[in-house]
Z-matrix of the N, CA and C atoms (Angstrom, degrees):
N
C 1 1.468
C 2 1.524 1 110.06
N 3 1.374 2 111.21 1 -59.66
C 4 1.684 3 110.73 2 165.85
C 5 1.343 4 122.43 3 -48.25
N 6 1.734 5 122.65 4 -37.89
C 7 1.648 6 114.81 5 172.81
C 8 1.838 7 110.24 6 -66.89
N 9 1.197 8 123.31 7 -31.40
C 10 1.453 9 135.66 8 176.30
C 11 1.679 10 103.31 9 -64.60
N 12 1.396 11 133.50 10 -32.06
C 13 1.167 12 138.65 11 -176.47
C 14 1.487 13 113.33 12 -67.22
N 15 1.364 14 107.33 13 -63.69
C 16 1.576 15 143.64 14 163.36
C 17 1.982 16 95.80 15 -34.01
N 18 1.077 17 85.15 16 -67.08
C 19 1.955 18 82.83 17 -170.51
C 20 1.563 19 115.28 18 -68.59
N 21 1.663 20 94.44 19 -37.97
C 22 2.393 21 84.49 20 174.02
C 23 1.414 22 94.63 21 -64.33
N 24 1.190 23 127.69 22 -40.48
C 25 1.779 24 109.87 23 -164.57
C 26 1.652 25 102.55 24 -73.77
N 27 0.812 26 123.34 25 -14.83
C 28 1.588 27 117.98 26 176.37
C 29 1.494 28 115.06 27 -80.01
N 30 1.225 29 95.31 28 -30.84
C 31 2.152 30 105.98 29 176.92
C 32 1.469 31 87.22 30 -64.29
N 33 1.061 32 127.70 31 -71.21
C 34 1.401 33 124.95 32 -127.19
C 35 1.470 34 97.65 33 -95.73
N 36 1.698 35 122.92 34 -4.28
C 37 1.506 36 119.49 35 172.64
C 38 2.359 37 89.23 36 -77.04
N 39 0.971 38 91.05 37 -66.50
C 40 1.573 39 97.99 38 -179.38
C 41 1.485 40 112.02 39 -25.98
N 42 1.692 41 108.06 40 -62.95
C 43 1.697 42 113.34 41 170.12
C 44 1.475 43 111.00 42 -35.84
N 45 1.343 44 111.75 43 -70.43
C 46 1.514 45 124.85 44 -179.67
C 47 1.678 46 107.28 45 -29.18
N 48 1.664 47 121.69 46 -57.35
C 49 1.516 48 119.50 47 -159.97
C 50 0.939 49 84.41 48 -78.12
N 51 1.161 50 146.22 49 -87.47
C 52 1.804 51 154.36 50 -164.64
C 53 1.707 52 100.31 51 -14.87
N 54 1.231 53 118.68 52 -64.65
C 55 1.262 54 119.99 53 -173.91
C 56 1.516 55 119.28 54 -55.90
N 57 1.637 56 100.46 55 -34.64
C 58 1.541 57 112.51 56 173.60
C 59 1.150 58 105.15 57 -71.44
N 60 1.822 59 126.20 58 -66.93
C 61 1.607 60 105.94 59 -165.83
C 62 1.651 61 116.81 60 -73.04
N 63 1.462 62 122.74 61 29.24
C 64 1.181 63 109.88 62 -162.63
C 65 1.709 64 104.41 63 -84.47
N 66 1.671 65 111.12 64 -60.10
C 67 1.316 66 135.37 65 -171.84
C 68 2.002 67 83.33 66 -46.80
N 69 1.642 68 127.63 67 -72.03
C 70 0.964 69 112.96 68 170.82
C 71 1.475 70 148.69 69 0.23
N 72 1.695 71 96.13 70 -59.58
C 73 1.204 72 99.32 71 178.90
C 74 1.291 73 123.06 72 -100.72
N 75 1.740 74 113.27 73 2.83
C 76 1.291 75 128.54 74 153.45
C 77 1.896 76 122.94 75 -55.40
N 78 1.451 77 68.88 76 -31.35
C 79 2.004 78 72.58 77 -160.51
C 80 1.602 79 93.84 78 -91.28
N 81 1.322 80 127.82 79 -13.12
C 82 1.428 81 129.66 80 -179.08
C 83 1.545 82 108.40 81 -39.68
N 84 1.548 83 129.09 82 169.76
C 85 0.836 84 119.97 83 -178.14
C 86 1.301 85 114.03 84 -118.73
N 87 1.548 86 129.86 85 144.69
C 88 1.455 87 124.41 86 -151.17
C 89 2.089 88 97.11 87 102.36
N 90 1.258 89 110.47 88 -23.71
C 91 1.719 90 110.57 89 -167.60
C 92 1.231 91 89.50 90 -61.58
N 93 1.748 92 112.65 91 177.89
C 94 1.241 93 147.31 92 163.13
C 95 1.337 94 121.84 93 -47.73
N 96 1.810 95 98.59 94 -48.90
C 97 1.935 96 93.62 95 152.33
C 98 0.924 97 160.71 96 -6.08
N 99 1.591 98 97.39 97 -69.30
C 100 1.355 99 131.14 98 -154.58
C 101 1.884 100 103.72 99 -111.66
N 102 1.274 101 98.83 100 -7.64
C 103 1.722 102 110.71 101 -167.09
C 104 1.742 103 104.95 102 -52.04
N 105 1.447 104 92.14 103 -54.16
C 106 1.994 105 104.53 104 174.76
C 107 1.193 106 128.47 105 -74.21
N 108 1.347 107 112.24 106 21.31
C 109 1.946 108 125.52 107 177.65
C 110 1.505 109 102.28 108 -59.76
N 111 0.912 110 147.67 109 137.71
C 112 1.185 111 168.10 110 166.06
C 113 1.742 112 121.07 111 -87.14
N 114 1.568 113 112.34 112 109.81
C 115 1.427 114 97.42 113 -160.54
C 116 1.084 115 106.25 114 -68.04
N 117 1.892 116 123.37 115 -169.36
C 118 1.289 117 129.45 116 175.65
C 119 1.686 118 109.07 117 -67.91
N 120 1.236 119 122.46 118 167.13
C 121 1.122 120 124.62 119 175.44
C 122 1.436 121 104.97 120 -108.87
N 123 1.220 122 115.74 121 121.71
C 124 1.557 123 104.90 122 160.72
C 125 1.298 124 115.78 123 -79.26
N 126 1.981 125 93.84 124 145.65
C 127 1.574 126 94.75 125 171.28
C 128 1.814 127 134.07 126 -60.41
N 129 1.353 128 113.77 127 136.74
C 130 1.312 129 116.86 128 -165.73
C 131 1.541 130 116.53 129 -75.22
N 132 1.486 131 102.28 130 140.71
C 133 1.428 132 119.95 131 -150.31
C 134 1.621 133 138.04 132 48.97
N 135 1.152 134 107.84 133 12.15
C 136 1.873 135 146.89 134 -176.89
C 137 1.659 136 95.72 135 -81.49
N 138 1.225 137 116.59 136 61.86
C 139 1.602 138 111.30 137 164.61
C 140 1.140 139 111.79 138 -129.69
N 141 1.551 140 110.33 139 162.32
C 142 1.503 141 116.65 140 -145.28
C 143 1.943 142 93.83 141 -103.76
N 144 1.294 143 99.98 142 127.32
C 145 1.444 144 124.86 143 171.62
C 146 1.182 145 148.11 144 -74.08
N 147 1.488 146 148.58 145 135.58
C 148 1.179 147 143.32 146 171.50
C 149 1.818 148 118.10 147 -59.44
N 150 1.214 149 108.45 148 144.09
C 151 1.821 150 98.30 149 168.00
C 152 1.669 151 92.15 150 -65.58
N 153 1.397 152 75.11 151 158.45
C 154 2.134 153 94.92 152 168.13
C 155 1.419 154 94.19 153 -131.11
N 156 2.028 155 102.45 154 162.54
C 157 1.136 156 87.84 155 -154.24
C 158 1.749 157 84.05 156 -107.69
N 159 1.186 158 111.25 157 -166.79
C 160 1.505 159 123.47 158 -179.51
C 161 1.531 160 135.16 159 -169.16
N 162 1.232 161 132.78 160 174.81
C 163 1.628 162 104.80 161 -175.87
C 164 1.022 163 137.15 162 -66.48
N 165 1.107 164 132.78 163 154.24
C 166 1.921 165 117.97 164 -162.04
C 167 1.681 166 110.93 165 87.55
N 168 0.987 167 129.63 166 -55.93
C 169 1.252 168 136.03 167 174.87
C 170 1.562 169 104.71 168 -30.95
N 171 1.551 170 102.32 169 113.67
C 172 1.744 171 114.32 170 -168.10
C 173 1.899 172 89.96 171 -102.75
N 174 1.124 173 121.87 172 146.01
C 175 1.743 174 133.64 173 -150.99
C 176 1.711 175 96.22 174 -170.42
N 177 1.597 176 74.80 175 132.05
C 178 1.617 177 92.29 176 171.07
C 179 1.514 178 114.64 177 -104.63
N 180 0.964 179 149.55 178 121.38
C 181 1.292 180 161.96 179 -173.87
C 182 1.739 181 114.24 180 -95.56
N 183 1.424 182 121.62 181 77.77
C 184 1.593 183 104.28 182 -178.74
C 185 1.469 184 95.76 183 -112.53
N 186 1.447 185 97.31 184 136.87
C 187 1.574 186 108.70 185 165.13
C 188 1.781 187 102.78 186 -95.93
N 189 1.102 188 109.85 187 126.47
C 190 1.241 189 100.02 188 151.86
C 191 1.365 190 153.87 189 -15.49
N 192 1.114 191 147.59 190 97.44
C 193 1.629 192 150.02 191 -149.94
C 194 1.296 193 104.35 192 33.55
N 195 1.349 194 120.37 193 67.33
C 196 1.795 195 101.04 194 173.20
C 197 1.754 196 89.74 195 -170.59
N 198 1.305 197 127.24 196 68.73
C 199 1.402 198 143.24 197 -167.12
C 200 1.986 199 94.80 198 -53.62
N 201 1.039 200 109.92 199 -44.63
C 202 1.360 201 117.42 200 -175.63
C 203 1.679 202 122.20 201 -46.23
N 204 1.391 203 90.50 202 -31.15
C 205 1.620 204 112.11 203 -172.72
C 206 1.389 205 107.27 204 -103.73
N 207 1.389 206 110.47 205 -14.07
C 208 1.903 207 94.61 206 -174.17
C 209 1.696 208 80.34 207 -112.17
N 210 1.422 209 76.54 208 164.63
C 211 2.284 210 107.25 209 -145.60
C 212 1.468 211 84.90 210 -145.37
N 213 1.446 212 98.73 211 154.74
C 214 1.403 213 132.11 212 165.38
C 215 1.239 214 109.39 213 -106.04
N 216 1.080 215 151.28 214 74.90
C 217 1.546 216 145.13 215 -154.34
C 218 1.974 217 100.95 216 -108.81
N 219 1.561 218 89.90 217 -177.82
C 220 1.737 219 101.32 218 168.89
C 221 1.224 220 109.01 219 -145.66
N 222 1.028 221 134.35 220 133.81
C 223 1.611 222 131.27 221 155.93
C 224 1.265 223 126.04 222 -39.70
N 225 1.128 224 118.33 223 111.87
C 226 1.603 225 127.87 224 -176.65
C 227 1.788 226 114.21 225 -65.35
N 228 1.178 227 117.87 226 173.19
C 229 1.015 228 107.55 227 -171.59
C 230 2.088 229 114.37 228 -85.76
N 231 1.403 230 101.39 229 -7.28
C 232 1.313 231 127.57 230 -171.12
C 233 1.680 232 97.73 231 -94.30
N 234 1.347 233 134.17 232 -7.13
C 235 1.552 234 148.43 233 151.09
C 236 1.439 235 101.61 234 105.72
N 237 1.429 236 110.49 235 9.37
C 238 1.559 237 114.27 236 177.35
C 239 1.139 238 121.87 237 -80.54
N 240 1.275 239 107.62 238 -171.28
C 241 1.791 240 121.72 239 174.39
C 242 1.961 241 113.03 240 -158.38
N 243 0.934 242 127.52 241 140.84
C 244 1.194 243 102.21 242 151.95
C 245 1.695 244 116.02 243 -148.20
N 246 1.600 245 103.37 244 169.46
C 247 1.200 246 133.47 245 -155.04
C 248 0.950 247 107.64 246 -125.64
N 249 1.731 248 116.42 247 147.54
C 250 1.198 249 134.19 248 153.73
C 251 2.055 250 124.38 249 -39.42
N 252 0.755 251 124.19 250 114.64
C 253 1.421 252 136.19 251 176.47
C 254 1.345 253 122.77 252 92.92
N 255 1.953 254 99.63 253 -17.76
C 256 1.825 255 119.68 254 -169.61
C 257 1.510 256 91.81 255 -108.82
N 258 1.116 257 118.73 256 -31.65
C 259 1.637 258 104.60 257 -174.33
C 260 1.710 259 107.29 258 76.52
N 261 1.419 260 110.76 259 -153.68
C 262 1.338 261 109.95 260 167.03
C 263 1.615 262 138.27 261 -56.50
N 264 1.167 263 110.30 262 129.54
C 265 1.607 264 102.61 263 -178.04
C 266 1.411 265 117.04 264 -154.17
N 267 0.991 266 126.26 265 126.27
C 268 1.634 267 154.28 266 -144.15
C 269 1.828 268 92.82 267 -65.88
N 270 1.226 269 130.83 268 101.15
C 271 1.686 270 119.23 269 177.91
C 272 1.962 271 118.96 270 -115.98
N 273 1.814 272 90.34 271 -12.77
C 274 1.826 273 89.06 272 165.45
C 275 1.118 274 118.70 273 -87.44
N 276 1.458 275 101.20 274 133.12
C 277 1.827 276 121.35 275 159.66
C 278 1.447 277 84.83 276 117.74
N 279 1.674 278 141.68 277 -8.81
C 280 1.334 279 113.82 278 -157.27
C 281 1.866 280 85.88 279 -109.68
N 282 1.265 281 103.40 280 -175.85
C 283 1.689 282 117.31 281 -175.27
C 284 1.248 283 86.83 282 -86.44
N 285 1.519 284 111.29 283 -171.52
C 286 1.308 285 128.90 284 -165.70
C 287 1.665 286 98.35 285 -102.95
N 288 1.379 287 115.35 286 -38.70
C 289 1.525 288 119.51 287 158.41
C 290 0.904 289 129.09 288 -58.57
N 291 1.662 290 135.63 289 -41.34
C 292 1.364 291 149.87 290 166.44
C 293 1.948 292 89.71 291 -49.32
N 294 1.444 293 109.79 292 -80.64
C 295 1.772 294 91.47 293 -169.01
C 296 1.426 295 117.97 294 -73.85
N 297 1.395 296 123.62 295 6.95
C 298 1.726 297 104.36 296 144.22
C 299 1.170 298 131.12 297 -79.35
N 300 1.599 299 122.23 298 -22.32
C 301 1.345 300 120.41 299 144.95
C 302 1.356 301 133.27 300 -37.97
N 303 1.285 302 86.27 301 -69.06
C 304 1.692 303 96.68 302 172.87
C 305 1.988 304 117.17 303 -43.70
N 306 1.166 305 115.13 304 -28.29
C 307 1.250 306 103.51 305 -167.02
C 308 1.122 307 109.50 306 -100.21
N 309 1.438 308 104.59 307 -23.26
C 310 1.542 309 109.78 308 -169.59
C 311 2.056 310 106.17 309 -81.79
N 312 1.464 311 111.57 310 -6.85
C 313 1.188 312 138.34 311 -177.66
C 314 1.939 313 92.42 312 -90.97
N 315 0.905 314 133.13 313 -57.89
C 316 1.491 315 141.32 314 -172.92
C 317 1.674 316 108.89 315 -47.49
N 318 1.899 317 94.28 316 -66.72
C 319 1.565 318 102.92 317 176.91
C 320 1.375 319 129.79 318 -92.17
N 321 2.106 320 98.37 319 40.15
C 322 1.251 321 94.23 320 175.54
C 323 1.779 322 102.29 321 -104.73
N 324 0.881 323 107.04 322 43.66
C 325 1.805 324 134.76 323 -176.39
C 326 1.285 325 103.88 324 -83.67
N 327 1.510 326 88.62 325 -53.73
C 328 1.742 327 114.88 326 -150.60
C 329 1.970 328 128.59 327 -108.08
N 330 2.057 329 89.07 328 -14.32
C 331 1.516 330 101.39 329 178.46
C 332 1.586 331 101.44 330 -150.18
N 333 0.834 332 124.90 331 127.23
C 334 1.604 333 130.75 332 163.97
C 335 1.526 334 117.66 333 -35.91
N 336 1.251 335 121.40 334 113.94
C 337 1.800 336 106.04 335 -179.93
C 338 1.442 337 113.95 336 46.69
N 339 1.414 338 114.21 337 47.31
C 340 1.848 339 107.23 338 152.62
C 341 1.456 340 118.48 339 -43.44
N 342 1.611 341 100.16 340 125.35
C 343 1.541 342 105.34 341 160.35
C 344 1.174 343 130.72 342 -93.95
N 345 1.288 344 121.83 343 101.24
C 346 1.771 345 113.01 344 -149.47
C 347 2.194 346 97.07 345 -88.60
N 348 0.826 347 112.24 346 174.06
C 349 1.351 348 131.06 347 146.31
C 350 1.748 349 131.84 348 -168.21
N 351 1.337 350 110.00 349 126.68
C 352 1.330 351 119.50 350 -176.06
C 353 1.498 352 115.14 351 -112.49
N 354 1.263 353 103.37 352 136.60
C 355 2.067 354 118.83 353 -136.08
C 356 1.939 355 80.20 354 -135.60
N 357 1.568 356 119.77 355 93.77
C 358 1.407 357 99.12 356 158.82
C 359 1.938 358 112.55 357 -76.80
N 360 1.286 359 86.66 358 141.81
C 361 1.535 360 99.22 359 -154.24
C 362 1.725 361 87.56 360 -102.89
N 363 1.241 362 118.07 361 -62.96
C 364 1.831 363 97.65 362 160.53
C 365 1.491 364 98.61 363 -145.68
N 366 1.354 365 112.99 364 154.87
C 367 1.408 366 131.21 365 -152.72
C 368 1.539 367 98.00 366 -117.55
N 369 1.622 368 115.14 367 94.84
C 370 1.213 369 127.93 368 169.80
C 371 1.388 370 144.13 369 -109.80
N 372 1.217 371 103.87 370 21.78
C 373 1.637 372 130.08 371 -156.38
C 374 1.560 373 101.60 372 -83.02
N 375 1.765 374 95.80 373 -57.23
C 376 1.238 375 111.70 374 -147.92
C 377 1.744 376 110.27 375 -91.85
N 378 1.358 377 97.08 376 127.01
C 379 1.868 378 132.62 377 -165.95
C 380 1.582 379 95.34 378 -124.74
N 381 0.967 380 122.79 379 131.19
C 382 1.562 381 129.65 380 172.89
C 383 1.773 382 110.73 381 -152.26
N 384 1.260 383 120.00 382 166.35
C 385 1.371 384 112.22 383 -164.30
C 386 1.476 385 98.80 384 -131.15
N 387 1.240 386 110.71 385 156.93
C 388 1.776 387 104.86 386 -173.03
C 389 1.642 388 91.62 387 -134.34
N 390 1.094 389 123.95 388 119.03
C 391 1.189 390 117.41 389 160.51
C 392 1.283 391 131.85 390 -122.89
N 393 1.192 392 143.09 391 -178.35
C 394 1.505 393 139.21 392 152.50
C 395 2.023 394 101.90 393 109.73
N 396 1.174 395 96.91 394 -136.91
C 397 1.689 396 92.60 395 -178.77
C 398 1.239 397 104.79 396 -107.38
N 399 1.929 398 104.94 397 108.48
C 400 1.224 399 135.14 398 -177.16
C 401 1.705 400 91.29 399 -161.56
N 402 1.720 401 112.65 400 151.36
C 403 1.373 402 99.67 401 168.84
C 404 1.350 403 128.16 402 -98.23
N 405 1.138 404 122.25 403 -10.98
C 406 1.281 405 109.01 404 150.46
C 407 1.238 406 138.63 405 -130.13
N 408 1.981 407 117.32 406 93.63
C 409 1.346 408 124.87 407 -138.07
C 410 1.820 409 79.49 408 -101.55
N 411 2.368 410 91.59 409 161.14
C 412 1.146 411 97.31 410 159.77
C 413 1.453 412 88.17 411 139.39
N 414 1.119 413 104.88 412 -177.48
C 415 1.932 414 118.77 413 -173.16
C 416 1.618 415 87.44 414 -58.73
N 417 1.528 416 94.98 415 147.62
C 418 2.020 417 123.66 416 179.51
C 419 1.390 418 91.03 417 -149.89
N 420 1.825 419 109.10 418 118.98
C 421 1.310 420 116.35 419 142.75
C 422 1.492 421 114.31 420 -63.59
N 423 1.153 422 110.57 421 158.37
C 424 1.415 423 105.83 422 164.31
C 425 1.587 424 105.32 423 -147.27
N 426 1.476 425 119.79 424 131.37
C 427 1.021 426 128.35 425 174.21
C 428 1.005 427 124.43 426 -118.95
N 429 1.241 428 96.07 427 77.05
C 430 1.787 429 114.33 428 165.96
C 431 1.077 430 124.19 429 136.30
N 432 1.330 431 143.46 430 166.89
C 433 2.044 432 137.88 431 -151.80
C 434 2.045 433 75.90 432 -53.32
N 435 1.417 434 101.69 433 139.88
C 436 1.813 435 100.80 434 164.92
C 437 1.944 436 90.34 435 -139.34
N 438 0.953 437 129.46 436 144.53
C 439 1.014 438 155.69 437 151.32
C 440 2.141 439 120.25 438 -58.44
N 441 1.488 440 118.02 439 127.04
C 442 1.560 441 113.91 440 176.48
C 443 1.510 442 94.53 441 -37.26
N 444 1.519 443 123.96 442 -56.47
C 445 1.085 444 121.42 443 -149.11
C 446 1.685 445 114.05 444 -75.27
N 447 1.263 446 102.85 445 -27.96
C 448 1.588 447 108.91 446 176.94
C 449 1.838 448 110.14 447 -77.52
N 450 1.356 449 108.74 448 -14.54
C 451 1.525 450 90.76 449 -176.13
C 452 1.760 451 103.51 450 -120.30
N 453 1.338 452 113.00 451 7.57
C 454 1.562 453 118.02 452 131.34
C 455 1.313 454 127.75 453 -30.90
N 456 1.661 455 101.57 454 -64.64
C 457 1.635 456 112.75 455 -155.63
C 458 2.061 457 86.42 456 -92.67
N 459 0.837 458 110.77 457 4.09
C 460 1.638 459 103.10 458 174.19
C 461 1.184 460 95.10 459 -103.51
N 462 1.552 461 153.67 460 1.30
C 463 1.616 462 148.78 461 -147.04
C 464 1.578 463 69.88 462 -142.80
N 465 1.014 464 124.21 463 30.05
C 466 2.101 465 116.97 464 160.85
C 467 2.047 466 103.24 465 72.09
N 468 1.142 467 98.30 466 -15.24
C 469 1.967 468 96.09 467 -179.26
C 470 1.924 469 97.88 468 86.21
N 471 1.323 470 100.75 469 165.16
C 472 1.300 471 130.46 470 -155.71
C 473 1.714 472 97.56 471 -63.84
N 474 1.272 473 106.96 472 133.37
C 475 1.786 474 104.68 473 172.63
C 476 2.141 475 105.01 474 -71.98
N 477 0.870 476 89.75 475 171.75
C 478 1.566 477 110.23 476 178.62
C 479 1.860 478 107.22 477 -43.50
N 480 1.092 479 119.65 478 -40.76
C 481 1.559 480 119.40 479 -156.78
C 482 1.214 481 116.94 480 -119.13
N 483 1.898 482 103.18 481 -3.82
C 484 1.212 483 127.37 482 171.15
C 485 1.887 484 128.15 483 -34.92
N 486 1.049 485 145.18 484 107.94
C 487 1.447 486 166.84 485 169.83
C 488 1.772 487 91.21 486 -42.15
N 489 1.116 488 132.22 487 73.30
C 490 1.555 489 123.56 488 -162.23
C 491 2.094 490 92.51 489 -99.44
N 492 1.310 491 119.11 490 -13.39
C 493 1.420 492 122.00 491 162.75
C 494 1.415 493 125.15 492 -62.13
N 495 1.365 494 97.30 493 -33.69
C 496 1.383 495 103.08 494 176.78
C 497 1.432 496 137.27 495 -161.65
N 498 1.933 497 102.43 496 86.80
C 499 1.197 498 145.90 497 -136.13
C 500 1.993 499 75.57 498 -113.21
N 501 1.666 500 99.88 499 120.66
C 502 1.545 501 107.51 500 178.67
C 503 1.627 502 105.78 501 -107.21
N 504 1.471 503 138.33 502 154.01
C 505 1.114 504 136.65 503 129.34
C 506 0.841 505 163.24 504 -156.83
N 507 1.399 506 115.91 505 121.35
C 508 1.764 507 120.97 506 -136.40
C 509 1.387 508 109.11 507 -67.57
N 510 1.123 509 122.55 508 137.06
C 511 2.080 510 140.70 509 166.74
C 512 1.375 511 96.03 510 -101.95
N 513 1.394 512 103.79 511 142.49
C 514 1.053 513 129.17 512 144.20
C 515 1.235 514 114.67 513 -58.98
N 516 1.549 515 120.02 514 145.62
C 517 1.935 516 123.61 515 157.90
C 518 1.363 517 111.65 516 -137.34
N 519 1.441 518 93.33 517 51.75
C 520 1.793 519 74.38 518 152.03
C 521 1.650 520 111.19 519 100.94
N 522 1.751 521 105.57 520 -8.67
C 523 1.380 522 107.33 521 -179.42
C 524 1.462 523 108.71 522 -158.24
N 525 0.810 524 112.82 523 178.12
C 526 1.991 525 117.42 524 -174.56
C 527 1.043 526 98.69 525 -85.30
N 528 1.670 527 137.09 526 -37.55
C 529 1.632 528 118.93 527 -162.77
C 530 1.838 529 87.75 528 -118.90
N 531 1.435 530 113.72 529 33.99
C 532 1.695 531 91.13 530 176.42
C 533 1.210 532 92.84 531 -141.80
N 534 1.583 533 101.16 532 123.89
C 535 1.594 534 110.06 533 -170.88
C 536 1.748 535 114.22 534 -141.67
N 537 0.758 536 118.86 535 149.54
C 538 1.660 537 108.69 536 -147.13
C 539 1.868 538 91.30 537 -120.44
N 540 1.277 539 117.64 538 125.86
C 541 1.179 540 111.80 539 150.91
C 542 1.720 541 160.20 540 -131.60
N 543 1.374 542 115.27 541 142.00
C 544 1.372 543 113.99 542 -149.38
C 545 1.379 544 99.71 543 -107.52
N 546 1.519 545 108.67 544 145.74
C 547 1.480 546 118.34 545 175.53
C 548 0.958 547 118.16 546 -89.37
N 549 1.564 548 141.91 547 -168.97
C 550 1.084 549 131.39 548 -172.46
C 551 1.812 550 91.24 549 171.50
N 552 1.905 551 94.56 550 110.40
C 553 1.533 552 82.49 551 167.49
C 554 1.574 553 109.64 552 -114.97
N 555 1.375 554 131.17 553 128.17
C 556 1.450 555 127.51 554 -179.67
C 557 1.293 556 116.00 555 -66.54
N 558 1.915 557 120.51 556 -8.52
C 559 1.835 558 99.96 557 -173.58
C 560 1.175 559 89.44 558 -99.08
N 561 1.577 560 129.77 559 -12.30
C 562 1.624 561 133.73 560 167.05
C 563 1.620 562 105.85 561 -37.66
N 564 1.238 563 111.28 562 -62.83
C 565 1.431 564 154.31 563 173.78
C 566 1.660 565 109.93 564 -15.23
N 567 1.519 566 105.09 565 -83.14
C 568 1.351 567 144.03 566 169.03
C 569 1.274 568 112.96 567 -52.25
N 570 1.614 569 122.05 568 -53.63
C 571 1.322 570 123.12 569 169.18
C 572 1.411 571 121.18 570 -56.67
N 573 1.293 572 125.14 571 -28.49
C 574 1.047 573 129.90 572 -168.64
C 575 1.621 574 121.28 573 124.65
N 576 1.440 575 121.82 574 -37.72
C 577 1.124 576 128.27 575 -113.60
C 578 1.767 577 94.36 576 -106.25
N 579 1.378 578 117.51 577 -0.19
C 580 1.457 579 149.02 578 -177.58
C 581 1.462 580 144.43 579 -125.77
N 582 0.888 581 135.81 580 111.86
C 583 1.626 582 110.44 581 -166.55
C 584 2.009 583 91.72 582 -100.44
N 585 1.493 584 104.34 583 164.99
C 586 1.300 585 90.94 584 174.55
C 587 1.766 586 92.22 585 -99.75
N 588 1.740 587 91.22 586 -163.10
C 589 1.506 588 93.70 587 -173.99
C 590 1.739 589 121.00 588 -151.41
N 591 0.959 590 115.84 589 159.75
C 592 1.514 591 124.08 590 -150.33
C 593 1.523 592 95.76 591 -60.92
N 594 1.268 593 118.19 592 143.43
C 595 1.389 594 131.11 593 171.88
C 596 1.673 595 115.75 594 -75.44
N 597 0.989 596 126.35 595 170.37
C 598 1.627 597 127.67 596 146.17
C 599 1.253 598 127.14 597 -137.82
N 600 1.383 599 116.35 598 -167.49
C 601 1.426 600 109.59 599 -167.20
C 602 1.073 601 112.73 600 -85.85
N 603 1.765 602 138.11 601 123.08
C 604 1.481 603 133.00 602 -177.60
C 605 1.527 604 89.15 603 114.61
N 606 0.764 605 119.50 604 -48.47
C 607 1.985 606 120.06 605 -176.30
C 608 1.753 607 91.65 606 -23.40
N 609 1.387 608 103.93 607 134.20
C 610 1.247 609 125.76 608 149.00
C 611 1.746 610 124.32 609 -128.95
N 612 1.452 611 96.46 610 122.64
C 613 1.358 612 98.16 611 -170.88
C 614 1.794 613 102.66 612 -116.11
N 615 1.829 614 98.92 613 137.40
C 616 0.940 615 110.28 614 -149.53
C 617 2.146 616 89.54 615 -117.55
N 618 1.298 617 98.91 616 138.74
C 619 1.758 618 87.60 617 -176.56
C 620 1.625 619 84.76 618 -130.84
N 621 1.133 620 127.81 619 117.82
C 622 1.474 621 146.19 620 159.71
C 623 1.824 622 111.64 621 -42.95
């Protein structure tokens, strides 16, 4: 009778944990639950950018073993540059990778497998305008890759009544009446769920 005692209390201690760690290991993470979570969405057309280059923009140019050919140059005001063996060559609006391609593509005329590299040495191109409800709107140099979000918090950050969902700003492309525009939401931003993205020169950002 006492070994029969011993064994129901052992069922029903076992029943007891089982029942406890069950919901537990339901709600664990990796469970069946959680299988249909849905990732974050990033915000649309919100991707993160290369600097471009522009006039003023002072650039170091080294080719690999060939001191003769790598230059300290500046961007002209006409978006050029020029070089030894290439002469003139077009370097605003493109990345800093786009015109080491490009050159290292030019002086392959002249050297077997050029190794180009392009070093912005200081970034003076870029002028952009902040307007609308921010506290302190109006022309921003910017010297150097700056981010919507970094030249926000330099324009003093968003006034009180500020539209911070839907922060616009127009680019130029290339023509007087063609102007391209990108949204930009900052709680996208903050949440995670967005990265912001590199400005350029002429950018006007507009906060409602």
């Amino acid at each position: 009778m006492k070994h029969r005692f011993i064994a129901t209390s052992l069922a029903a201690a076992v029943t007891a944990l089982f029942c406890t760690l069950a919901p537990l290991a339901a709600a664990a993470p990796g469970a069946g639950a959680n299988d249909d979570k849905k990732p974050l969405k990033p915000a649309p057309g919100l991707v993160d950018e290369e600097y471009h280059l522009g006039p003023g923009d002072k650039l170091r140019i080294e080719v690999y073993k060939d001191p003769q050919l790598s230059q300290s140059v500046q961007v002209r005001p006409d978006g050029k540059i020029t070089l030894p063996l290439i002469g003139d060559l077009e370097a605003s609006t493109r990345t800093p990778i786009e015109l080491r391609d490009t050159i290292a593509t030019s002086l392959k005329e002249y050297i077997t497998n050029p190794t180009v590299t392009v070093i912005v040495v200081e970034a003076l191109a870029s002028q952009v305008y902040v307007m609308g409800e921010v506290t302190n709107p109006g022309t921003m140099q910017l010297h150097g890759p700056t981010t919507i979000l970094q030249a926000l918090a330099m324009a003093g950050g968003f006034k009180e009544f500020a539209n911070t969902k839907d922060v616009r700003v127009l680019r130029p492309k290339g023509g007087a009446n063609n102007v391209e525009t990108l949204r930009f939401n900052y709680k996208d931003v903050i949440n995670g769920d967005a990265k912001p993205f590199y400005l350029r020169s002429g950018d006007t950002v507009i906060v409602p």
